[in-house]
C-alpha positions in Angstrom: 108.3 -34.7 -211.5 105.5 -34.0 -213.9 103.6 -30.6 -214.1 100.3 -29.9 -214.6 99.4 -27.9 -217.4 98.3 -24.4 -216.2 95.3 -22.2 -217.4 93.7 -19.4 -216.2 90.4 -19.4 -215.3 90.1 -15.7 -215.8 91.3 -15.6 -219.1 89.3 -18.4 -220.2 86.1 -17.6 -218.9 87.2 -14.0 -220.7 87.2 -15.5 -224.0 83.8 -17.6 -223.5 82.0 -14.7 -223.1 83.4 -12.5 -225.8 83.0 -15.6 -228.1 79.4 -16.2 -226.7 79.0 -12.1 -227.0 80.2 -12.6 -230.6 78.3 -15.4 -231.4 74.7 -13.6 -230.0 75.9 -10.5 -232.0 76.5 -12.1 -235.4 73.0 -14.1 -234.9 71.0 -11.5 -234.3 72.5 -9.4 -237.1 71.3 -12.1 -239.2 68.2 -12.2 -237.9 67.8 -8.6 -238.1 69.0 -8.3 -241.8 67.1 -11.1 -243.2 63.7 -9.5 -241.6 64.9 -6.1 -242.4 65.9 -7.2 -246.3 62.0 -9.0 -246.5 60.5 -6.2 -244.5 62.4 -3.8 -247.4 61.2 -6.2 -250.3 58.0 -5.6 -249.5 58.2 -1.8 -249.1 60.4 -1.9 -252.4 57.0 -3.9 -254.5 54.5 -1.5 -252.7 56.6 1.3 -254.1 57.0 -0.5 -257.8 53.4 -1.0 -257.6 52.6 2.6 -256.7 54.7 4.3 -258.9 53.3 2.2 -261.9 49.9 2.9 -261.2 50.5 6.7 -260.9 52.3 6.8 -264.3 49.3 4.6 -265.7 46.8 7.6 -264.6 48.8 10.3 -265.7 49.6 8.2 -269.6 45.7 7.7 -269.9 45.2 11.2 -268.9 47.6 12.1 -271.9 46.2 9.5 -274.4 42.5 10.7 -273.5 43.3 14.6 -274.0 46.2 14.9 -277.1 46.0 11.4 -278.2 49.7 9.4 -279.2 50.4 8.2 -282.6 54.0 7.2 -282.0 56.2 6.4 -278.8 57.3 9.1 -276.3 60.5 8.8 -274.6 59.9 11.4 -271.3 62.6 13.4 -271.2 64.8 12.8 -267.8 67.9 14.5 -266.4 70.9 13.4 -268.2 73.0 12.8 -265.1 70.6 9.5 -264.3 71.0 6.4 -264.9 68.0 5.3 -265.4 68.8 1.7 -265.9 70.0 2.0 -262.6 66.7 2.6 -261.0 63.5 2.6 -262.8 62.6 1.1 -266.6 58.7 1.7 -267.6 56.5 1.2 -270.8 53.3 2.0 -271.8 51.7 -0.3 -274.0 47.7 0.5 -275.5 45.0 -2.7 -276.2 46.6 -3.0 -279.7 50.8 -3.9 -278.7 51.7 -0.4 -279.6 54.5 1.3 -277.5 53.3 4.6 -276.1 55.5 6.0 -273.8 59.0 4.7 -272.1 61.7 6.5 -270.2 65.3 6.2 -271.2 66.8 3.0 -271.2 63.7 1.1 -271.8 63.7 -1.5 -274.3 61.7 -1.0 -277.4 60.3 -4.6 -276.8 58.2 -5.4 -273.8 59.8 -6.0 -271.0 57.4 -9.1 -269.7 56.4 -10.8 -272.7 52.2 -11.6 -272.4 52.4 -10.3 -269.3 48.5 -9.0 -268.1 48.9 -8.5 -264.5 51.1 -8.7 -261.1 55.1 -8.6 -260.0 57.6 -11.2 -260.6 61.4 -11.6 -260.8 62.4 -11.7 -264.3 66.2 -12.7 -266.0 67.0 -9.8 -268.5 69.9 -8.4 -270.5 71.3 -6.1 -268.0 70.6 -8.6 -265.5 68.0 -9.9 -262.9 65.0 -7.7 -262.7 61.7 -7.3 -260.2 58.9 -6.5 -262.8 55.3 -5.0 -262.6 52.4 -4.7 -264.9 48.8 -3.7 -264.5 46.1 -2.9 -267.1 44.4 1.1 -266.7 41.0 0.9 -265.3 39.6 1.1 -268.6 41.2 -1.8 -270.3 42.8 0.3 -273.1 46.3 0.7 -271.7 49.0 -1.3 -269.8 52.0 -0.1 -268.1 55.2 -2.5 -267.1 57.6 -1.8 -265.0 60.9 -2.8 -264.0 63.2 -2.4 -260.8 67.0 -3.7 -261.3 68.0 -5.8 -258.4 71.0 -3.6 -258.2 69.0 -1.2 -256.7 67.6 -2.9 -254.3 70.9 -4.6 -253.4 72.4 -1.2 -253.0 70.2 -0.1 -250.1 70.1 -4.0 -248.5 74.5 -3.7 -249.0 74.3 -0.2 -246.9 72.1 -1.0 -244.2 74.2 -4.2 -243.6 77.1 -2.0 -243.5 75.5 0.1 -241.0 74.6 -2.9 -238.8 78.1 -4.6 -238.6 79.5 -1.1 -237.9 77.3 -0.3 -235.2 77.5 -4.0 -233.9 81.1 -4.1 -234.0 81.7 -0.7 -232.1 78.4 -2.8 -229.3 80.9 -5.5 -229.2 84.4 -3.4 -228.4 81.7 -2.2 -225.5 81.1 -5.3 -224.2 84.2 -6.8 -224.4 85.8 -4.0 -222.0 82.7 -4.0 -220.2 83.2 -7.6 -219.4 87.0 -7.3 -218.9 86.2 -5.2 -216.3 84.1 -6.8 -214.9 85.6 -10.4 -214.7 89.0 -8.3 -213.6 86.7 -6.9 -210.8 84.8 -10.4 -209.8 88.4 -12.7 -209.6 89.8 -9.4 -207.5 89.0 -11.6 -204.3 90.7 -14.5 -205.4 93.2 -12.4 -206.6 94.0 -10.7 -203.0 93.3 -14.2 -201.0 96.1 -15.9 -204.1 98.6 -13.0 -203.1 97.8 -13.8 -199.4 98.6 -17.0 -199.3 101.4 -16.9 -202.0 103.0 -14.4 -199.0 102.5 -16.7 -196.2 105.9 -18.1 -194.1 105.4 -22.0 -193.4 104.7 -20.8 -190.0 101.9 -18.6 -191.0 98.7 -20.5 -190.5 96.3 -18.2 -189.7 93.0 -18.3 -191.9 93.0 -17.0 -195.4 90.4 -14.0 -195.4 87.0 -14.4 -197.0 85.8 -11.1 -197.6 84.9 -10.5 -201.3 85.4 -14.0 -202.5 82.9 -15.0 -204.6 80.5 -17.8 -203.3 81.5 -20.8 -206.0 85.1 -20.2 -204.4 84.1 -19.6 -201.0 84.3 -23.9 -200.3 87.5 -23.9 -201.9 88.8 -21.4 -199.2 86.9 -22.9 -196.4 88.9 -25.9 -196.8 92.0 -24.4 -197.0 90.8 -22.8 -193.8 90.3 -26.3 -192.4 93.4 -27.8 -193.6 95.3 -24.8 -191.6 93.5 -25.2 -188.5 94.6 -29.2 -189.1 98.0 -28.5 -190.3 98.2 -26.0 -186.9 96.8 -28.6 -184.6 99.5 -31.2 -185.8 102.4 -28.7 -185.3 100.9 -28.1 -182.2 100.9 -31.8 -181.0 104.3 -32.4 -182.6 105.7 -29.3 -180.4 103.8 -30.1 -177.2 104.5 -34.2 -178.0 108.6 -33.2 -178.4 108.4 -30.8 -175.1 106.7 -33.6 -173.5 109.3 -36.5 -174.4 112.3 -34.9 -174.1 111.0 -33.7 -170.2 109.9 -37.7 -169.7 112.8 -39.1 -171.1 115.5 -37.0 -169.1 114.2 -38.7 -165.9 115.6 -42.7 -167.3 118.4 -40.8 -169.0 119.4 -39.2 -165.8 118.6 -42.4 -163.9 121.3 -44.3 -166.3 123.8 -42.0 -166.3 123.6 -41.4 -162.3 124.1 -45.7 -162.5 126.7 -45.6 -164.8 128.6 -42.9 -162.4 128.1 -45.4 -159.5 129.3 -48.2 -161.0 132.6 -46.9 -161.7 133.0 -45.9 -158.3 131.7 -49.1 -157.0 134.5 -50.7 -154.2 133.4 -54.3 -154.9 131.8 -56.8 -157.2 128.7 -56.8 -155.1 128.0 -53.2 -155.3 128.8 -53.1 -158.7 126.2 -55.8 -159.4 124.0 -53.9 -157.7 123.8 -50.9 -159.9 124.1 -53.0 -162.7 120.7 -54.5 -162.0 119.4 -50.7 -161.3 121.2 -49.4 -164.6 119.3 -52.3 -166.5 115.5 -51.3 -165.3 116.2 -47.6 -166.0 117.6 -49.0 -169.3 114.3 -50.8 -169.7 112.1 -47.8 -168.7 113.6 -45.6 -171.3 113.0 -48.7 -173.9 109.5 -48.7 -172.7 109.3 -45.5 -173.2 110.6 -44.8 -176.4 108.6 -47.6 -177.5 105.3 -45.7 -176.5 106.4 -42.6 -178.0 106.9 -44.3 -181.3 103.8 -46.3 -181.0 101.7 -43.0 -180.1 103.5 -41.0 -183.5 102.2 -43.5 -185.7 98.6 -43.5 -184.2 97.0 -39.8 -185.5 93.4 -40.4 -185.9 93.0 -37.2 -187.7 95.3 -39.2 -190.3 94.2 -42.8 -189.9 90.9 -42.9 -188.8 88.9 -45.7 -190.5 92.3 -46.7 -192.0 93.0 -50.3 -192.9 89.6 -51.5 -191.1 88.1 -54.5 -192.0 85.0 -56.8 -190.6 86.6 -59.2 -187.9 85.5 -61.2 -185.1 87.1 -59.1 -181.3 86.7 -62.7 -179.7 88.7 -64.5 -182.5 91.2 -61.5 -182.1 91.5 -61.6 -178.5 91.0 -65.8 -178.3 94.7 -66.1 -180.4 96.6 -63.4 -178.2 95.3 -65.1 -174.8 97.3 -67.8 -174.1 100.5 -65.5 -173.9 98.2 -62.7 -171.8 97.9 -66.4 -169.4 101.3 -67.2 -169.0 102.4 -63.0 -167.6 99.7 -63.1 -165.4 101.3 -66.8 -163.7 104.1 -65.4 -163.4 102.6 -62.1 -161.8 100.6 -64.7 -159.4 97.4 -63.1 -161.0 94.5 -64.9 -162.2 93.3 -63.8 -165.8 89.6 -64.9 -166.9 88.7 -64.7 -170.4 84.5 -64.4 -171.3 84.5 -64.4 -174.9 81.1 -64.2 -177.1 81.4 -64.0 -181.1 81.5 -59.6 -181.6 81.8 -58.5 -185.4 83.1 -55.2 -185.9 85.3 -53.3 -188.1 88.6 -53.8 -186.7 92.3 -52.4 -187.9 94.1 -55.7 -186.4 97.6 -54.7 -185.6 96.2 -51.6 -184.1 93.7 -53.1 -181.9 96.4 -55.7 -180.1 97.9 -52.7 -179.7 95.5 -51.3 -177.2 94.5 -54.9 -175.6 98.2 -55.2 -174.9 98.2 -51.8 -173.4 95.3 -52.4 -171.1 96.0 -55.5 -170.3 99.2 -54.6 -169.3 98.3 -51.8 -167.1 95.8 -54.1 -165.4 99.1 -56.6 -164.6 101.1 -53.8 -163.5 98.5 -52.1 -161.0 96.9 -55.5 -159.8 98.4 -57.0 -156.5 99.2 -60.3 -156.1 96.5 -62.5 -156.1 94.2 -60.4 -157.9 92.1 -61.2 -160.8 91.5 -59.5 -164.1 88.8 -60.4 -166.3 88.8 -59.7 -169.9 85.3 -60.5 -172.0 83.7 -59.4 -175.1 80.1 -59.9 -176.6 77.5 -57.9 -178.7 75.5 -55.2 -177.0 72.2 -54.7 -179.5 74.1 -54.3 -182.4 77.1 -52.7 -181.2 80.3 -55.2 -180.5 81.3 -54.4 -176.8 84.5 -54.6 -174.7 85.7 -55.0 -170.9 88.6 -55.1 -169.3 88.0 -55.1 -165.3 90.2 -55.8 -162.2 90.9 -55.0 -158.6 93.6 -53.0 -158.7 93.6 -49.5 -156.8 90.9 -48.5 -159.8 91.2 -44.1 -161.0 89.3 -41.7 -159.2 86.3 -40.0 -160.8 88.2 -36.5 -160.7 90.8 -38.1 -163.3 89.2 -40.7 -165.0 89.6 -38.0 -168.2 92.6 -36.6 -167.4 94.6 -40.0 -167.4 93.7 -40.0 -171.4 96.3 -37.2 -171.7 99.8 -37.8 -172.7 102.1 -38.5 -169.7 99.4 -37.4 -166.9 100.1 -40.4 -164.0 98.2 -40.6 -161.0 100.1 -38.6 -158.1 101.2 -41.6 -155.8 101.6 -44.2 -158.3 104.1 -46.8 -157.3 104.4 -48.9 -160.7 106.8 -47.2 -162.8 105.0 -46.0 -166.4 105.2 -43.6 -169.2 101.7 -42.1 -168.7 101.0 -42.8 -172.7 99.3 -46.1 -172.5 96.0 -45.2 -172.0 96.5 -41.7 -174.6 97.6 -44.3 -176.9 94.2 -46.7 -176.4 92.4 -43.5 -176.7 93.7 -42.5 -180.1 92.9 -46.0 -181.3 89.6 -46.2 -180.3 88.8 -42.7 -181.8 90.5 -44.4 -185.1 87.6 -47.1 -184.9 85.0 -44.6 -184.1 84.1 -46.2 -180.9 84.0 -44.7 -177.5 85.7 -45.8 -174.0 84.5 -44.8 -170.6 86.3 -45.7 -167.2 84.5 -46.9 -163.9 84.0 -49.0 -161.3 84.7 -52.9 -161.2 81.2 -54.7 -160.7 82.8 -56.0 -157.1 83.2 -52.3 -156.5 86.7 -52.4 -155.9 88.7 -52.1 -159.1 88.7 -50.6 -162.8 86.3 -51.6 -165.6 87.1 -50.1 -169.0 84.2 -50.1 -171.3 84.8 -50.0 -175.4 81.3 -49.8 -177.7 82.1 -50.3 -181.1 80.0 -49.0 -184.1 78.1 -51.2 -185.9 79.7 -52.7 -189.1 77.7 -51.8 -191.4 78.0 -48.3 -190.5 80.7 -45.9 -192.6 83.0 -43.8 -190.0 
């Protein structure tokens, strides 16, 4: 026997959202780093651009008052490194080299550059470069930001991020442990409830806290207890009933067979023979009908095995043998047959015509009629089955549908399943059946409306 593979939905929906909570995370770090690093660029130029004009005004300042007739490194703290940080030079009108910090090149550092930033390649590497002109024409200053620099500050805040991100996400991934372990807590209990049952225990599995997606799952559960209950049911109440039923022709055979051996002659032993074979034939009867009703469940079978057929073609091949019993009951049986389509389950359907037409046989007198007709009501197929027996009163005309219920005074002997039997067959072909009087007044009719066939059940 093959097993499905098993997977929790718990665990899985779990890891969907930590992967999804990951995957927001690590997107909007991005996003936040690559506007933070261009928001930073910016600041990082306005800064170059700044300090270079502030160094511009205080070198013309210095030219203008002491005058420079060779270059002037500024003296810096030794611990710096400059190259690190900040390179400058202070060029005049004529290419001569006025002032530059430590670490500066002797040699420009943009080549014929006259004014604005860009990124240039140099020795120690990739370099963001500015140079303007003083306001009076006469001096230019250029200066140049390593990329390490910037880099350094971009590689901290980036370290920051993921550090505070990750310690977000260890948050949210217990917040949503939690929090799945507290929404599957319902399931959880009504799992442990059900895993506890006994196969007698029924009863409904509780829905308090289950979440509303599972909450049909559960209902039908429900529904298949309440179905699984009402079969047990009938199976008890249908064993009760039989075994009470069947100890009458049981009794009646052994009471015979008792007889017979005391029997004094041939002719009294005949006698009993001849008794011990109907009360054979009654408990054959009936253990037929109980077999016949166990196999007819409409709660199993309905619209099982139905197919479009004709009732009259149905009923027209069955007749002739329907003729003949009647004969030899002295009864006269009248078939009025029009064409009636319907969805039909065949073998169960001569089932119930041989039921009620044998229970019209065995309650008509001698010399009665029964009359047996079929036809199309609208769009509905339609059958009767009428005679003038003794007919049901109105007071049990729905009682006689339940199993073994007779009518007090009833002289035929029967099992009292033939017409709970018809019952469970027409509510297998979603029709309905009603019981009243024969149109001469005296007598049964038994109406059956079919649905139409192009209806679903």
């Amino acid at each position: 026997m093959s097993r499905a593979a098993a997977w929790s939905l718990r665990n899985a929906l779990f890891r969907w959202l930590i992967g999804l909570t990951l995957a927001l995370w690590a997107l909007s770090a991005i996003i936040v780093y690559v506007e933070a690093d261009a928001e930073s660029q910016e600041l990082f130029d306005q800064s170059l651009e700044e300090t270079a004009h502030l160094l511009l005004s205080l070198a013309e300042y210095e030219v203008r008052e002491h005058g420079s007739a060779s270059p002037i490194i500024v003296a810096m703290p030794a611990e710096r490194d400059h190259r690190q940080y900040l390179l400058y030079q202070i060029w005049d009108r004529q290419g001569h080299l006025l002032y530059k910090n430590p670490g500066a090149p002797d040699q420009p550092i943009w080549r014929q550059a006259d004014s604005g930033m860009r990124w240039l390649d140099g020795a120690d590497g990739r370099q963001r470069v500015y140079a303007s002109w003083s306001n009076s024409g006469q001096l230019q200053i250029q200066v140049a930001e390593p990329v390490t620099h910037r880099k350094d500050i971009s590689h901290r805040f980036a370290y920051k991020l993921s550090g505070f991100a990750l310690a977000l996400v260890a948050l949210a991934a217990l917040a949503i442990w939690w929090s799945v372990r507290r929404l599957f807590r319902g399931l959880q209990r009504s799992t442990g409830e059900v895993a506890s049952r006994t196969p007698n225990d029924l009863a409904d599995v509780s829905l308090n806290g289950v979440p509303r997606e599972a909450l049909p799952l559960l209902q039908a559960i429900n529904r298949l207890f309440e179905r699984v209950r009402r079969a047990m049911e009938r199976e008890q109440r249908f064993t009760a009933d039989a075994a009470h039923e069947l100890r009458t022709p049981l009794a009646a055979i052994k009471t015979n067979l008792q007889v017979i051996q005391r029997a004094r002659n041939d002719g009294e032993r005949e006698e009993f023979v001849a008794a011990l074979g109907v009360s054979v034939d009654r408990a054959s009867r009936l253990v037929d009908q109980l077999l016949t009703l166990s196999r007819l469940d409409p709660l199993y079978q309905r619209s099982s095995g139905l197919e479009q057929r004709d009732l009259a073609s149905l009923i027209g091949d069955a007749l002739p043998g329907w003729h003949d019993a009647a004969a030899r009951q002295q009864l006269s049986l009248q078939a009025q047959l029009a064409s009636a389509p319907c969805l039909l389950n065949a073998d169960a359907m001569l089932i119930l015509l041989r039921n009620l037409v044998e229970n019209a046989m065995r309650y008509t007198p001698a010399g009665g009629s029964i009359t047996l007709s079929c036809g199309m009501q609208g769009q509905q197929a339609l059958l009767e089955i009428s005679d003038t027996g003794p007919g049901i009163p109105s007071a049990m005309r729905e009682r006689v549908f339940e199993r073994f219920v007779r009518l007090a005074g009833a002289s035929q002997p029967g099992s009292g399943l033939g017409l709970s039997i018809v019952r469970q067959i027409v509510e297998m072909h979603g029709a309905s059946i009603t019981l009243g009087d024969a149109a001469s007044g005296h007598g049964l009719c038994i109406r059956i409306i079919f649905p139409p066939p192009h209806l679903k059940l």
